[in-house]
N, C-alpha and C positions, 0 to 999 in steps of 0.2 A: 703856334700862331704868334707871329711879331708884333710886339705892339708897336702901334702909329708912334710917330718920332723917335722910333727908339736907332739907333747907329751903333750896327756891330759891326766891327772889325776880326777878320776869324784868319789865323795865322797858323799855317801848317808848320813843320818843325819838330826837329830832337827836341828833347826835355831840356839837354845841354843847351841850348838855344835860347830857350825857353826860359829855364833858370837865370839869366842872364838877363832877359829884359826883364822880367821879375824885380828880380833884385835892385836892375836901377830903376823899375817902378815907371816902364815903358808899355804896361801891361798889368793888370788888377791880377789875374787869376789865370790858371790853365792846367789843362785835364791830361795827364798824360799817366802811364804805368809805373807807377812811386817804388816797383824795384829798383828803378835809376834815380832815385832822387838820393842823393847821400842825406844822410840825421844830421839837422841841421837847427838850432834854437830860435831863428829869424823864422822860420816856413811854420806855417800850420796847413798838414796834409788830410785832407776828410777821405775817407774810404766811399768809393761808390757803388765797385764792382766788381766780383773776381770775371774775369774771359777767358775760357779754355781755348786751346789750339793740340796742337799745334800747325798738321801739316794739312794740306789740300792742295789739287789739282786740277787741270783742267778736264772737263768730260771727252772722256775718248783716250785719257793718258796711257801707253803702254805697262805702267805698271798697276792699272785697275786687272787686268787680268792676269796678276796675280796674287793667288789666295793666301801666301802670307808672306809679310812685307817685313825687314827690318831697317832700322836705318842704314846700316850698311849697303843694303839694296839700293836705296836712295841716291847713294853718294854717285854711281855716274852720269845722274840728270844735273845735277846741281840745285842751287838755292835761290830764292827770290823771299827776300827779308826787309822786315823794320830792321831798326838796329837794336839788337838783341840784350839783352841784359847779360851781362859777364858770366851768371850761375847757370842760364840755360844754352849759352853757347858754350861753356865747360861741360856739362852733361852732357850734347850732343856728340859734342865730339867725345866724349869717354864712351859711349852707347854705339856711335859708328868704329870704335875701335881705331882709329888713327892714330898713329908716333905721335908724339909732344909738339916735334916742329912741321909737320905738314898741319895748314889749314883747313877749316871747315868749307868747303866748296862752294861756298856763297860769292853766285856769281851777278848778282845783281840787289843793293845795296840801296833801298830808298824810304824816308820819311813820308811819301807820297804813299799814301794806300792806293788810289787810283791810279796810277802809274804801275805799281806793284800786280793790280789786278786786271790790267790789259795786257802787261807783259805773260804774265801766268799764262791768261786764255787763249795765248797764242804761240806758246814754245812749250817746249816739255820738263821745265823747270819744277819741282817742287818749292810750291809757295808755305811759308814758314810764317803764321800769323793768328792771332787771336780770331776764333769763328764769326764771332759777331760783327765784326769787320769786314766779313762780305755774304751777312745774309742772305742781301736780295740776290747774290751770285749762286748760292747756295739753295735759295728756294726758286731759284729759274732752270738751276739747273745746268749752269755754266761750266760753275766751279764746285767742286766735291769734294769733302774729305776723303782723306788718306790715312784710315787705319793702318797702326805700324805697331807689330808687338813687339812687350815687354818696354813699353814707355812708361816712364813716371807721370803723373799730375803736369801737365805744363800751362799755366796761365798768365796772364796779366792783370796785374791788382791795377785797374784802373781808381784815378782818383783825383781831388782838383788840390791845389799845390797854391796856395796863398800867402802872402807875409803876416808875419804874428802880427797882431795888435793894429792891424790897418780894417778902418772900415770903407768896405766896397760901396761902390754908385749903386742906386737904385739898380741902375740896366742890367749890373753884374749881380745883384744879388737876382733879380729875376732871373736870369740867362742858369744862373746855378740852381733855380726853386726848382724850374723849367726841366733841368736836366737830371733832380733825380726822380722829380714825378715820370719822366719818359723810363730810367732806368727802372722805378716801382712797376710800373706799368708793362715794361718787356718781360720782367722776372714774374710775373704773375701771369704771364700769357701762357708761359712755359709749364 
């Protein structure tokens, strides 16, 4: 629930982006997966949440009917991603078994989750992304995961990315109370 008078401002965006108005302090705080955040003595990063993924599909994908999947299999649908963090885009490609210099087949490339997840629900892309990220896609039945064996752990440590030693506005320290009471609250539903 918003409080009266309060003026959010809500900016989609790479972390790199992100980092960036930070630092010139064009922006209090912001929530993004702290594998890309380089160790840095200026930022103070809080942990909120690990989000597993990795992969999922749209309902009706021709590879749902099949009973066992590896990444390899994947590779001639292609990809629809966040921008990936450099460790689990090296795994992937070490797991679909590809030479050094051919790419990861990520054929569509967006900071937009919603953009991301209309493009999914309507081509045959395997979408590459943290589950909680499209819940309601997932509890409606849109969008499905895509078990794929012999995968490692793949998540995103999501978390809020602040400068050391700066105190936040009122609105940002609510907006952050706000969001990990929501995060308490999903992790306990589970």
């Amino acid at each position: 629930k918003v409080k009266p008078g309060l003026r959010v401002a809500l900016q989609v965006s790479h972390s790199r982006h992100l980092l960036d108005y930070l630092r010139n302090e064009e922006i209090e705080f912001f929530i993004g997966d702290t594998q890309m955040i380089p160790a840095d003595a200026q930022l103070c990063v809080t942990p909120l949440t690990r989000q597993r993924g990795p992969f999922a599909c749209r309902n009706g994908h021709p590879l749902l009917t099949h009973p066992e999947r590896s990444v390899r299999s994947l590779l001639p649908y292609g990809f629809a991603s966040l921008t990936l963090p450099a460790a689990i885009r090296t795994a992937l490609h070490q797991l679909a078994g590809l030479p050094p210099e051919q790419a990861l087949p990520i054929h569509f490339e967006s900071d937009d989750v919603g953009l991301l997840k209309q493009i999914v629900s309507e081509e045959d892309l395997i979408l590459i992304i943290a589950h909680p990220a499209i819940a309601k896609e997932l509890a409606e039945g849109s969008l499905v995961t895509l078990p794929v064996e012999g995968l490692p752990d793949f998540f995103a440590e999501m978390g809020v990315v602040q400068l050391r030693g700066r105190t936040l506005s009122p609105a940002a320290q609510w907006a952050i109370s706000t969001l990990h009471q929501q995060v308490a609250n999903d992790e306990s539903a589970v």
